[in-house]
C-alpha positions, 0 to 999 in steps of 0.5 A: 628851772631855766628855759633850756632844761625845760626844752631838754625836759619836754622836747619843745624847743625854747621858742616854742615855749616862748611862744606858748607864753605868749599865747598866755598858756604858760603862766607863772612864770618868774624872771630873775634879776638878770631877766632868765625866765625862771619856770616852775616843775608844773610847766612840764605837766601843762607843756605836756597837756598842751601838746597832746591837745594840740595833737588830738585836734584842740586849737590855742584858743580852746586849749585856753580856754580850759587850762587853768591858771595852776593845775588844782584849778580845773573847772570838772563841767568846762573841760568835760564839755570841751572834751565831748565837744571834741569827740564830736568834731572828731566823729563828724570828721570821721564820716567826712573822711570815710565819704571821701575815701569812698569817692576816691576808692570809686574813682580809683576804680572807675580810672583802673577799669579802663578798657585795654584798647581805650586811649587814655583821654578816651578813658577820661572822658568816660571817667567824666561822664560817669561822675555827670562832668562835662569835658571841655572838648578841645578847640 
């Protein structure tokens, strides 16, 4: 199939494709006399495993690493290990995200407590003390 019926198929456009082969993670691909790419049926199914890697956090380079040259190429043990490997970064990023949704929901907290009567930089200075900064006084 020609580019543009893969783009239709996959909703990436033409660039995007060339550009996933380039990266070399579209391979197979054939040119016709006139120079058309010409992509085999399987480059919807790898298209596909690329962009949902992508989304699940995956970069290029490790997309590459695992995806194999046609698809009954897959090595079971290097894709199990990059999986696991993933799910780890993903629970480290979990813990990373929940201790800065903590500090803002305290911060958050700390600005909303503000006394009714208190000026706003009044409050700010408060605010800084509590998190141990020190304000810059003005000169």
């Amino acid at each position: 199939m020609k580019i543009g019926d893969l783009a239709k198929r996959t909703g990436l456009t033409p660039a995007t494709i060339r550009f996933y082969e380039a990266k070399g993670l579209l391979k197979a691909v054939d040119r016709k006399s006139n120079g058309y790419r010409e992509y085999p049926l399987e480059a919807v199914a790898i298209l596909s495993i690329i962009v949902n890697a992508q989304q699940t956090g995956f970069t290029l380079d490790e997309i590459k690493q695992v995806l194999p040259a046609d698809a009954s190429g897959w090595q079971h043990d290097e894709l199990i290990a990059a999986l696991r490997k993933k799910v780890g970064d993903i629970e480290s990023m979990e813990v990373r995200l929940a201790q800065n949704k903590a500090h803002l929901l305290t911060l958050i907290q700390l600005i909303d407590s503000k006394p009714e009567e208190m000026a706003c930089e009044d409050n700010a200075a408060r605010v800084m003390d509590t998190l141990g900064i020190t304000a810059r006084k003005k000169s």
